[in-house]
C-alpha positions in Angstrom: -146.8 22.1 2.1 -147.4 25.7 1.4 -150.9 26.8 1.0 -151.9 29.8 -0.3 -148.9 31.7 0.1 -149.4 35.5 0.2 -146.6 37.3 -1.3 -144.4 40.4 -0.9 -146.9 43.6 -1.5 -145.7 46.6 -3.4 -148.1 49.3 -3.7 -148.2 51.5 -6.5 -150.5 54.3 -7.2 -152.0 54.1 -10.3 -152.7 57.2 -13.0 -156.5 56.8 -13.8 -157.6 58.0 -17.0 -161.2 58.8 -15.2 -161.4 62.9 -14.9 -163.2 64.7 -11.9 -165.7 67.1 -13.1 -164.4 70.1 -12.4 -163.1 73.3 -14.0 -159.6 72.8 -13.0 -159.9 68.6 -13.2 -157.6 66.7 -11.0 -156.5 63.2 -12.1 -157.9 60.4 -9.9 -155.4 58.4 -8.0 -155.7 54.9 -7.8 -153.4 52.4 -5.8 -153.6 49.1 -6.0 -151.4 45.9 -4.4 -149.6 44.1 -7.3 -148.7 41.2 -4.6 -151.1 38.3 -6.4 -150.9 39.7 -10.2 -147.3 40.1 -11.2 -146.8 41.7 -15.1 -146.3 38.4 -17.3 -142.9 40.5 -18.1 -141.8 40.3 -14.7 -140.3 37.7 -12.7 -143.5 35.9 -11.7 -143.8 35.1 -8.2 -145.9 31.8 -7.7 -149.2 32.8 -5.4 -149.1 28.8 -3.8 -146.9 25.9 -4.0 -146.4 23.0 -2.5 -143.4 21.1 -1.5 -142.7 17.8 -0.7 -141.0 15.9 1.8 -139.2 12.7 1.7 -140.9 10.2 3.3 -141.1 9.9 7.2 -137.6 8.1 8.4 -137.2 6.6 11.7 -135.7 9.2 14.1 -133.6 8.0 17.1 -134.1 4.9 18.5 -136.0 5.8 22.0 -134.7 2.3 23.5 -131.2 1.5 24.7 -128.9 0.7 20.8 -127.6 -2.6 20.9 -124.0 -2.6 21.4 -120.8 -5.1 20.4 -121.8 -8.1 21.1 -118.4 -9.2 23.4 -119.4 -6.1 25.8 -122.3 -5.7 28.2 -122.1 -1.8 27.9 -124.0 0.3 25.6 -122.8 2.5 22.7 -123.6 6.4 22.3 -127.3 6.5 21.6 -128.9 10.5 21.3 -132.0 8.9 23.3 -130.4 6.3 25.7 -127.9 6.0 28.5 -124.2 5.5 27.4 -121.3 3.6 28.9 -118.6 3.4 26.1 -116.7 0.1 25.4 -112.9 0.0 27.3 -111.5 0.3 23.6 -112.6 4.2 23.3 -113.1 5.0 26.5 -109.8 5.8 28.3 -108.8 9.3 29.2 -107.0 10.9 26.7 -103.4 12.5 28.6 -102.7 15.8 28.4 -100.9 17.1 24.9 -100.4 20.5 23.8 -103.5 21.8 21.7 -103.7 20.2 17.9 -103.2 22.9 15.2 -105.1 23.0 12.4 -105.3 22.3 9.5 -105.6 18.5 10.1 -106.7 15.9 7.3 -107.2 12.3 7.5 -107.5 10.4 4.0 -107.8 7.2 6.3 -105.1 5.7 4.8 -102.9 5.6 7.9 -104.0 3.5 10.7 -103.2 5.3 13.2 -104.3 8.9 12.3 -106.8 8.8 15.8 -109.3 6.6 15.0 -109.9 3.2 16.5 -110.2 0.1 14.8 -113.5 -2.2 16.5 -113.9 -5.8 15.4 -116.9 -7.4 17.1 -119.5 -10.1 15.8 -122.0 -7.3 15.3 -119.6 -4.2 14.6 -116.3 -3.7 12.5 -114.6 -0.5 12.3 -112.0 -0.3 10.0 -109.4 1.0 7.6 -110.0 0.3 3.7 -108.9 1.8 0.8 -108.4 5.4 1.9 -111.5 5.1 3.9 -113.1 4.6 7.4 -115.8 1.8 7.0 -118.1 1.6 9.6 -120.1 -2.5 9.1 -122.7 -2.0 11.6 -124.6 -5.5 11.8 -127.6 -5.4 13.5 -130.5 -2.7 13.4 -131.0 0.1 15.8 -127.4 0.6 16.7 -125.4 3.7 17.2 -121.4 3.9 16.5 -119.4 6.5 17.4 -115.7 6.4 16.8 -113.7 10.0 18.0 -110.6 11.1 17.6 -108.2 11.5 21.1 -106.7 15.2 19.8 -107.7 18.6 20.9 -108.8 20.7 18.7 -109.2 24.1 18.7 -113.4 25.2 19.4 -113.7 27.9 16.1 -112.9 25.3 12.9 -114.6 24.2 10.1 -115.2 20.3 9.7 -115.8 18.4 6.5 -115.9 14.7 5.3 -117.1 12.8 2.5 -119.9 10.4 3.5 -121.1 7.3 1.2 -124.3 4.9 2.1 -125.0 1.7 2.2 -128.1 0.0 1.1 -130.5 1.9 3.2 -131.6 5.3 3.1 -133.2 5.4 7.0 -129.9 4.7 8.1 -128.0 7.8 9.6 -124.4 9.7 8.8 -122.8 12.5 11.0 -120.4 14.3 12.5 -120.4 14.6 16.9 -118.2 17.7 17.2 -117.0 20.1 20.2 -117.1 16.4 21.8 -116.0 17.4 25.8 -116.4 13.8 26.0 -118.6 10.6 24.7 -121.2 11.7 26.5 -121.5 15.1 25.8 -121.2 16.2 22.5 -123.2 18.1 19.3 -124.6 15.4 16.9 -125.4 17.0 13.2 -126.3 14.0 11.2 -127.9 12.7 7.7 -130.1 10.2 6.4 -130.3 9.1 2.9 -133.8 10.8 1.7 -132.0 14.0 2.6 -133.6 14.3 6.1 -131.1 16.1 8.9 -131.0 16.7 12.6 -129.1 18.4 14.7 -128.7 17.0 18.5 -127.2 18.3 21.6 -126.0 15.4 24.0 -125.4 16.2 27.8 -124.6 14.9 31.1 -124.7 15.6 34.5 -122.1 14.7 36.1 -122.0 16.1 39.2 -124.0 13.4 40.5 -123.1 9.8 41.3 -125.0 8.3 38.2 -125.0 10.9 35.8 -128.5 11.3 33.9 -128.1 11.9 30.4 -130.3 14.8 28.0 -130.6 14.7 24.6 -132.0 17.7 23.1 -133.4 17.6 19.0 -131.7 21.2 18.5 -133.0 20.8 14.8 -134.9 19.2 11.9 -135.6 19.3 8.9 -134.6 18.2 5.0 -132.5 19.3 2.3 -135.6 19.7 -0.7 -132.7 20.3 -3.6 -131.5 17.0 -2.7 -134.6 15.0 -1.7 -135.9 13.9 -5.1 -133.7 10.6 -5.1 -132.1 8.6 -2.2 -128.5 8.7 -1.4 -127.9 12.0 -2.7 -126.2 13.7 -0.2 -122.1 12.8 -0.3 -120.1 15.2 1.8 -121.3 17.1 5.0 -119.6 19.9 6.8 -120.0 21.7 10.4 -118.6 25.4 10.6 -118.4 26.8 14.4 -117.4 30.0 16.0 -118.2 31.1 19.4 -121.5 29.8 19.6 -122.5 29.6 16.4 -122.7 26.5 14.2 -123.3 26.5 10.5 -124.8 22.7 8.8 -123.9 21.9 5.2 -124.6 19.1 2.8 -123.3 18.9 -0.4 -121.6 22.5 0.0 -125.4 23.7 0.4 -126.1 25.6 3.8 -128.6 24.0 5.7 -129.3 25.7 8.8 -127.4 27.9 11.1 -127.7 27.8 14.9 -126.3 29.2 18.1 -125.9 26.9 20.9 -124.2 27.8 24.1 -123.9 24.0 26.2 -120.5 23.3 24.9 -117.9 25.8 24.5 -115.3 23.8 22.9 -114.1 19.6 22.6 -112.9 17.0 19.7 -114.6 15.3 16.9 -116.0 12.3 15.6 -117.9 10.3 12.9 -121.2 8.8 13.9 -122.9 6.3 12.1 -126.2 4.5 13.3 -129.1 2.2 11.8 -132.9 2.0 12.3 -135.1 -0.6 10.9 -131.9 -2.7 9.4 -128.2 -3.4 9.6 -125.5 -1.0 6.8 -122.1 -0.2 5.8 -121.2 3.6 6.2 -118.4 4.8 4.6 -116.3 8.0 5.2 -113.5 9.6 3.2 -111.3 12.6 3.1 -112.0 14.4 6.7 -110.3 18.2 7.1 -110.6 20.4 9.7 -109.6 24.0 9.1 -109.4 27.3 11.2 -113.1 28.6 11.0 -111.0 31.8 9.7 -109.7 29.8 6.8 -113.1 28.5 5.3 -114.6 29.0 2.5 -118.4 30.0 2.1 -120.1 28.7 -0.9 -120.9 31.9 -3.4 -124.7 31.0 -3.2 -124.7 31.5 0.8 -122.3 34.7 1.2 -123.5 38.0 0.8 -123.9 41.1 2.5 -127.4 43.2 3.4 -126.3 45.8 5.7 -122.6 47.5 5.4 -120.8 49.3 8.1 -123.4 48.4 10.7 -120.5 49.3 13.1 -120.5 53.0 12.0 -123.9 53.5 11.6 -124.8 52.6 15.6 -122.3 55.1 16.7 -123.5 58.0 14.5 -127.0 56.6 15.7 -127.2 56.1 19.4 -130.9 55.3 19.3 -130.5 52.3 16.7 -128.9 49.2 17.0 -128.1 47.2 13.3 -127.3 43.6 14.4 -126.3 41.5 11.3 -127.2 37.5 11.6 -125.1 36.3 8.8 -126.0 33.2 6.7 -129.2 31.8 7.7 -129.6 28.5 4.9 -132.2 27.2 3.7 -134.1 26.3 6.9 -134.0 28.1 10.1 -134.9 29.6 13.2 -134.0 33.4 14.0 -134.4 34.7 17.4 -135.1 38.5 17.1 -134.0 39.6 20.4 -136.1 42.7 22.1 -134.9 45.0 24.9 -137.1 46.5 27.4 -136.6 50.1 25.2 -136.7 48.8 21.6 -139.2 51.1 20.2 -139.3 49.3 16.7 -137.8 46.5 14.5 -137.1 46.2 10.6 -136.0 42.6 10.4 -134.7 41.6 6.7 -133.5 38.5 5.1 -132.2 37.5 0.8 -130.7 35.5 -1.0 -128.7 35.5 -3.5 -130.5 35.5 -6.5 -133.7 37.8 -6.3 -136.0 34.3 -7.9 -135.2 32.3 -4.9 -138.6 32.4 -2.9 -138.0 33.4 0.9 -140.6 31.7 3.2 -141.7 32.7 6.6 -143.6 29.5 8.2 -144.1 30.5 11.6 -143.6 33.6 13.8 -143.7 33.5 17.7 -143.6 36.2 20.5 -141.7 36.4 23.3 -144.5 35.0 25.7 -145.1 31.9 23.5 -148.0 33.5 21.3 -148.2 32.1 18.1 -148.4 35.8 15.8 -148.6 33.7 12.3 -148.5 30.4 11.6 -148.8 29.5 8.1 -150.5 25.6 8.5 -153.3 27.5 10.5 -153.8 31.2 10.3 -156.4 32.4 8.0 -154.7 33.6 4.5 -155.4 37.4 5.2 -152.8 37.5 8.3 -150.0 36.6 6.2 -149.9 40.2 4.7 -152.5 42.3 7.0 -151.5 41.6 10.3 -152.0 43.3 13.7 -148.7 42.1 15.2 -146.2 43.1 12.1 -146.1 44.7 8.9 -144.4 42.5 5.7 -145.3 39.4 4.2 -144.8 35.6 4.8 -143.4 34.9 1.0 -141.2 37.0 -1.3 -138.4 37.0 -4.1 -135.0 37.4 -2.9 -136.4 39.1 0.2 -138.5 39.3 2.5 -139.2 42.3 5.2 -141.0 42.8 8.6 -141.9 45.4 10.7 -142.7 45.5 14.0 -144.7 46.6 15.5 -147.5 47.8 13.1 -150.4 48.5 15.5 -150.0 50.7 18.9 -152.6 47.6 20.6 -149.3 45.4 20.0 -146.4 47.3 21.1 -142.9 45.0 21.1 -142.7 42.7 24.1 -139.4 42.1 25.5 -137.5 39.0 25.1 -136.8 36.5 21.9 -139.4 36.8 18.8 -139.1 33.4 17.0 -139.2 33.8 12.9 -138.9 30.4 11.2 -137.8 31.1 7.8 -137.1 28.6 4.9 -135.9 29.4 1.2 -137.4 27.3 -2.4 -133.6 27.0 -4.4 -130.6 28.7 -2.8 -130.0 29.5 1.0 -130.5 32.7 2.5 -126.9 34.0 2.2 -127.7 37.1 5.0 -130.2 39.0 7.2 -130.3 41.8 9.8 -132.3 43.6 12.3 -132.3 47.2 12.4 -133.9 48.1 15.9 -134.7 51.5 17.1 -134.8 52.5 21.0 -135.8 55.2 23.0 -135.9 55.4 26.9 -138.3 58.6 26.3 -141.8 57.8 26.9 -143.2 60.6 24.7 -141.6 59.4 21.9 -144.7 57.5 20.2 -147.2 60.0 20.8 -148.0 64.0 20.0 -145.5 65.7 23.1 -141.8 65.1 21.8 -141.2 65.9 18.1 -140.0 63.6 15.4 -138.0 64.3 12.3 -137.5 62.1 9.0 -134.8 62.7 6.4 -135.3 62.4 2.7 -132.5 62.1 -0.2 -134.1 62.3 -3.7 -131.9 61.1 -6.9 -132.8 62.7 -9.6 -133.2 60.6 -13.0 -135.6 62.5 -14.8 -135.0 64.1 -18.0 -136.8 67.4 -17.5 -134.3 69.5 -18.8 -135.0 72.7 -16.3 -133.7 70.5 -13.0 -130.7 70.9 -14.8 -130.9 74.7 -13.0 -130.3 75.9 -9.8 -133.3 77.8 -9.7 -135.9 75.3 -10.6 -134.2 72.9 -7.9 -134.5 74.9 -5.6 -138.4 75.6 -6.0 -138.5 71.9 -6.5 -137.0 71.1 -2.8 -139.3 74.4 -1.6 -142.2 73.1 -2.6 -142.1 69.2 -1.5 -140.7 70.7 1.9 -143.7 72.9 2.2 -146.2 70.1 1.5 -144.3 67.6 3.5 -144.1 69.6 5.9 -147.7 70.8 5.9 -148.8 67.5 6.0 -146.0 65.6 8.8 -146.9 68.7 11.1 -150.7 67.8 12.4 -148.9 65.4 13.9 -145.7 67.0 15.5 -143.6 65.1 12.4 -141.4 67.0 10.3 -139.0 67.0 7.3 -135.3 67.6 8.3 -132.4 66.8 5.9 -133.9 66.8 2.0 -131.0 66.2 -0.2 -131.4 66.2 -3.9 -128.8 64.6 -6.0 -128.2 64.9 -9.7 -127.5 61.8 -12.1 -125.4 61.2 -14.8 -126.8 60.8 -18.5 -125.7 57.0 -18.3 -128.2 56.3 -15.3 -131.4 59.0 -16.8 -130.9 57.1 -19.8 -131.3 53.6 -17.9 -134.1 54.7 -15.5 -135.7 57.7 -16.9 -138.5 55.0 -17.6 -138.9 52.3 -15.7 -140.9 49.5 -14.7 -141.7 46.0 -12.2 -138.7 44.0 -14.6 -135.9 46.8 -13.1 -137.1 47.9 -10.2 -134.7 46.2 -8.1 -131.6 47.3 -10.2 -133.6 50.9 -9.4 -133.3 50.7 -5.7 -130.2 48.9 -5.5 -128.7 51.6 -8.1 -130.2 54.6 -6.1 -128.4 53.5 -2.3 -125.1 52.9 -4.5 -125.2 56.7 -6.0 -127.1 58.6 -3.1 -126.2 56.1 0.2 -127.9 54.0 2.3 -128.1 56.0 5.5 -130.8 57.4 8.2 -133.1 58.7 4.7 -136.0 57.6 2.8 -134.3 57.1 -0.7 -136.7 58.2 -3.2 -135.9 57.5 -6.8 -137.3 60.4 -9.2 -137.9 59.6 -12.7 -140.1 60.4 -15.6 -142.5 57.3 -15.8 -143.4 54.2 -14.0 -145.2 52.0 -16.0 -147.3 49.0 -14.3 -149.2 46.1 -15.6 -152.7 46.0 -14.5 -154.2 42.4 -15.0 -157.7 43.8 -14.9 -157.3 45.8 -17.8 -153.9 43.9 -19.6 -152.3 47.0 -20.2 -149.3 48.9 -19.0 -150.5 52.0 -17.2 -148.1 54.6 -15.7 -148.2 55.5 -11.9 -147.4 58.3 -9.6 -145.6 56.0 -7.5 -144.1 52.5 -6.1 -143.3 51.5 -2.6 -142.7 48.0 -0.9 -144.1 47.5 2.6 -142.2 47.7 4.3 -138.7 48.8 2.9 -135.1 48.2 3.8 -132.8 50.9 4.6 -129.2 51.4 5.4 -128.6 48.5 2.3 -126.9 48.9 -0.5 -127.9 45.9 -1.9 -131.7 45.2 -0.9 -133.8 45.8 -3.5 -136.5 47.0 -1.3 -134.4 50.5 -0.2 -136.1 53.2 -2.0 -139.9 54.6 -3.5 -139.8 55.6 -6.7 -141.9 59.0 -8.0 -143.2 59.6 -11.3 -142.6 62.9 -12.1 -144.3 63.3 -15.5 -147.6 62.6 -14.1 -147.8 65.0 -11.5 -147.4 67.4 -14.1 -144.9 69.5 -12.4 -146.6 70.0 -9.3 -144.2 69.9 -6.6 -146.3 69.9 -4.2 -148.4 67.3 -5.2 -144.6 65.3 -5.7 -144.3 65.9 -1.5 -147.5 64.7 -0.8 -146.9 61.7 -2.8 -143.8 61.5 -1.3 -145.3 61.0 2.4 -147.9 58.3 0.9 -145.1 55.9 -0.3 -143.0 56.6 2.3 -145.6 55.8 4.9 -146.0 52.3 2.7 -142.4 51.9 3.0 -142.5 52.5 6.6 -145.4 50.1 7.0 -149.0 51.3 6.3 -151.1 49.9 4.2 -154.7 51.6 3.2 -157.3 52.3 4.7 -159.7 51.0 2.6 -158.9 49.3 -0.6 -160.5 49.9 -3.9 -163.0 46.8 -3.3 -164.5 48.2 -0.6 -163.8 45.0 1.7 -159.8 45.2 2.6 -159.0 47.5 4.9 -156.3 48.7 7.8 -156.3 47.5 11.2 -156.4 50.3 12.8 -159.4 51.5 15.5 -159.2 55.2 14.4 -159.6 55.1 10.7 -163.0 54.8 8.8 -164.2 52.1 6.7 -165.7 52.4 3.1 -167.6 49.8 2.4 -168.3 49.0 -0.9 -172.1 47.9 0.3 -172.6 51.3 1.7 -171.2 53.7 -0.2 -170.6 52.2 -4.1 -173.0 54.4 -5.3 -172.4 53.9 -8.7 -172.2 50.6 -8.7 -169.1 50.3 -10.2 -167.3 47.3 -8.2 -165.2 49.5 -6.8 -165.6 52.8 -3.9 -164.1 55.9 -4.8 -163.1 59.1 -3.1 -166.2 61.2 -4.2 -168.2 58.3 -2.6 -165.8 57.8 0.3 -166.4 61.8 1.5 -168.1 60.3 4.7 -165.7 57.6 4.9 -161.7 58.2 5.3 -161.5 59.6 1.7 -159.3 62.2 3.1 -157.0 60.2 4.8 -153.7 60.3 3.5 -153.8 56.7 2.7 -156.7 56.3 1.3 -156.7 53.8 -2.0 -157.0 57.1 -4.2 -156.1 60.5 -4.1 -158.9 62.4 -2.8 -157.8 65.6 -5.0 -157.1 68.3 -2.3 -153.4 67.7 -0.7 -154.2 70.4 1.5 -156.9 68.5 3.8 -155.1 64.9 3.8 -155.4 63.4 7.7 -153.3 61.1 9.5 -154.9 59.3 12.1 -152.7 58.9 16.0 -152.5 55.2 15.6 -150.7 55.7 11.8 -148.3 58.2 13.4 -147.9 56.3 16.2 -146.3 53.5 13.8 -144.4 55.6 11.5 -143.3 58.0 14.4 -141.8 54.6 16.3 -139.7 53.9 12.7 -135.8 53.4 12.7 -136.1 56.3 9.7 -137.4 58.8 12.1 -135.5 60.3 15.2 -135.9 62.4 18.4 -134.1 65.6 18.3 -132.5 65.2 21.7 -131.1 61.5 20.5 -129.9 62.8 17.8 -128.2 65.8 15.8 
């Protein structure tokens, strides 16, 4: 069950239509988090749900199974001792390794499968099927096949159950022998497990270890019993894939069992069934084919990218499912880590349950941890729930810096599986790096969409790219941060006409348009247009904003709708400089800041060297809300501050917000690179 689920925060600042009195009167800025009120226009992203499990089935019988009734040994059990029966037991002789593709329709006898006929067991042969009668309750049958096959393949079969959905349906694969194998198996309420079985048998009476790899449930199938009909194991190196009803489950690596046969396992809990399987095939893992909803790609040309990037290392983790366990691996130099995972479809809700360091400390757990560590965390940057996406950070506080080892993320989709994800991880052997003594630079790429017809000339272009450089720059520099690269590109009339105004309903077709005209490289993307319109729930109106950002973003993907900020030019009314400094706020969202005080007074940053405005101290006008004539004592001039304090020129960063942003994959050490 999910409760209270916080959701993926994009921040936007907000055009007030409040005026400063002054001569010369400067809009106030406003930003607010649109992650709980989504425009009624927009996708709408549920704040809580709940899902439901089938109920409880019985898991593995812990005692020894009971086995044919003419023998006195035991059959394969994941959580007993196992002697097989003389009719599957002897050693297979040596024959030159089995090519695939294989298929068995079960209509020939003696494709490799034994035939058992006992008082409490029949295995057998009928109608283009393998039946497997198993007659008494909490009993385990496993029938292999005596050919080697290769270890990379791709195994499927058609499954069909009796008259009991706690009874269990798999597939034992890279089987060295019966007692040590993989187990990936199904009930009928949708339940799964995946098991690894192993012996030692070095010793004169070999103990046996059965290890629950895996567990979990298949929710698209779990509304009615008996609905799953065909299961499938894909396996490469150490790598294993788990389907159901051509829906990936879960994807593991395992590293016990390097390669072996196959077989079909069948066993029973509280009463005796009939299993039933039909059409096996077993094809070259090469030669498979993905399901549509569970292939996709988030980061291109990794390959290329690491060599023109010596300090970053993009490691893509392929298809995750809809269930599973990522281990983030950290080395003793990783300075930072963008981790990022999607599906398909951008309405498929992306879940992040559980999140574990490398010394067993639990970071986020969403059954326990209070509902403001979901998206304000000292540990990470991101959120544990989003559309289509989700991103993390780490780290996002210079008290937490990465630990070495194996972060743990436990991720889980609602519809289809998560078809891709990646780490982008930045390193450094340079101590210096973090902090004031070694200089850091940032590149920026800015796609033009507006329609302002003088950025059609070279001249205003140039004052354009003078201008945010100067206040970039001017602002980067307190803390030995600079711009390096900013590349402007031009659009065609097609895309200004498309984008030129935009809002929340195509902001991912924004993004994922700007990385596919302007790249998806070592830059913050910044998408420049005429307006942004939001919805603001507290006023039900669409009100334009300087500026939009996730936290944090996705870079080097062209398809991650989370790989640019977007500016609003019109309402900076062609202020350049104002553009820059705009520029650095989103951006330092994107890179994973949040404010340092929100407009209520009572959110705010985790950091030890920013100021707190409270809204009991310092709302002097009672308004509900603090503002940055109030907040003057406060952090009002802080460049992340909810609202623009109205004098670029004096904007702070504090050393524990560079110290994040400085550590980011986006920026890089002169003598690493270039």
């Amino acid at each position: 069950m999910i409760n209270k689920l916080l959701l993926f925060p994009v921040i936007v600042l907000l055009l007030s239509n409040q005026m400063a009195g002054c001569n010369n009167p400067q809009d106030i800025i406003s930003d607010f988090s649109i992650s709980f009120t989504p425009s009624p226009s927009a996708t709408t992203t549920p704040t809580s749900t709940k899902t439901y499990k089938p109920s409880p089935t019985n898991t593995i019988p812990a005692t020894a199974t009971n086995t044919p009734s003419p023998t006195s040994t035991s059959t394969p059990s994941p959580t007993s001792t196992y002697t097989p029966p003389p009719t599957a037991t002897s050693t297979p002789t040596e024959q030159p390794r089995f090519l695939v593709p294989f298929r068995d329709d079960f209509s020939d006898k003696s494709s490799g499968l034994v035939e058992e006929n006992y008082t409490n067991l029949v295995t057998e042969y009928v109608d283009s099927s393998f039946k497997m009668n198993i007659m008494e309750a909490q009993f385990t049958q496993l029938s292999s096949y005596r050919l080697p096959f290769p270890p990379d393949i791709s195994i499927t079969v058609d499954i069909a159950f009796g008259q009991h959905p706690d009874t269990w349906i798999g597939i034992a694969h890279r089987m060295h022998d019966e007692n040590n194998y993989y187990l990936f198996a199904v009930d009928g309420q949708a339940n799964y497990k995946v098991f690894s079985i192993t012996s030692d048998e070095s010793v004169a009476n070999p103990s046996y270890s059965v290890d629950t790899l895996f567990t979990s449930y298949v929710p698209q199938l779990a509304d009615q019993n008996f609905s799953i009909n065909n299961i499938r194991v894909d396996m490469v190196g150490n790598r294993f894939e788990f389907f159901a009803n051509n829906i990936l489950l879960t994807s593991l690596e395992m590293n016990n069992i390097s390669q072996g046969g196959i077989g079909l396992v069948g066993w029973t809990t509280d009463n005796p069934d009939v299993i039933t399987f039909n059409n096996l095939k077993v094809y070259d893992y090469d030669e498979r084919v993905m399901p549509k909803e569970a292939d996709c790609v988030l980061v291109e040309n990794a390959i290329e990218t690491d060599v023109s990037n010596p300090d970053l290392r993009i490691n893509s983790l392929g298809a995750l499912g809809i269930d599973s366990n990522v281990l983030m691996s950290v080395q003793p130099d990783d300075l930072s880590v963008v981790f990022s995972a999607r599906t398909l479809e951008p309405d498929n809700l992306i879940v992040m349950s559980r999140l574990t360091s490398p010394n067993g400390n639990v970071l986020y757990d969403m059954q326990s941890s209070p509902e403001d560590e979901c998206s304000n965390n000292e540990y990470y940057s991101g959120s544990c729930g989003a559309e289509g996406e989700i991103n993390l950070q780490f780290p996002s506080n210079p008290r937490h810096p990465l630990l070495h080892g194996d972060y743990k993320i436990e991720l889980y989709s609602m519809g289809q599986p998560i078809c891709d994800a990646a780490t982008i991880i930045r390193s450094d052997t340079n101590p210096k790096t973090l902090f004031k003594d070694e200089l850091q630079t940032i590149d920026i790429n800015i796609w033009v969409l507006s329609k302002v017809e003088s950025l059609a000339f070279a001249e205003e272009r140039n004052r354009m790219q003078n201008e945010i450089r100067e206040s970039i720059d001017n602002l980067l520099k307190q803390q030995n941060m600079q711009l390096g690269k900013l590349s402007v590109f031009n659009s065609s009339p097609t895309d200004k006409t498309m984008f030129a105004r935009s809002n929340e309903t195509n902001l991912s077709s924004l993004c994922k348009a700007t990385a596919a005209n302007i790249g998806a490289s070592r830059a913050l993307n910044v998408a420049l247009i005429d307006v942004f319109d939001e919805y603001s729930e507290t006023k039900e109106v669409y009100l334009p904003v300087l500026g939009i950002s996730p936290i944090p973003g996705m870079n080097f993907s062209l398809e991650s709708q989370s790989s640019c900020v977007v500016i609003s030019l019109q309402e900076h009314y062609g202020d350049y400089r104002y553009v820059g400094a705009t520029i650095v706020h989103e951006g330092s969202h994107f890179m994973g800041l949040t404010h340092t005080t929100e407009a209520d007074g009572n959110s705010f940053d985790l950091f030890d060297d920013t100021l707190e405005c409270t809204l009991n101290e310092f709302d002097l006008d009672a308004s509900g809300e603090v503002e940055g004539h109030e907040c003057t004592k406060a952090d009002s001039s802080n460049y992340m501050f909810w609202q623009d304090s109205g004098n670029i020129d004096n904007y702070t960063i504090s050393d524990q917000q560079a110290w994040v942003i400085r550590s980011h994959p986006l920026f890089y050490s002169q003598h690493q690179n270039q």
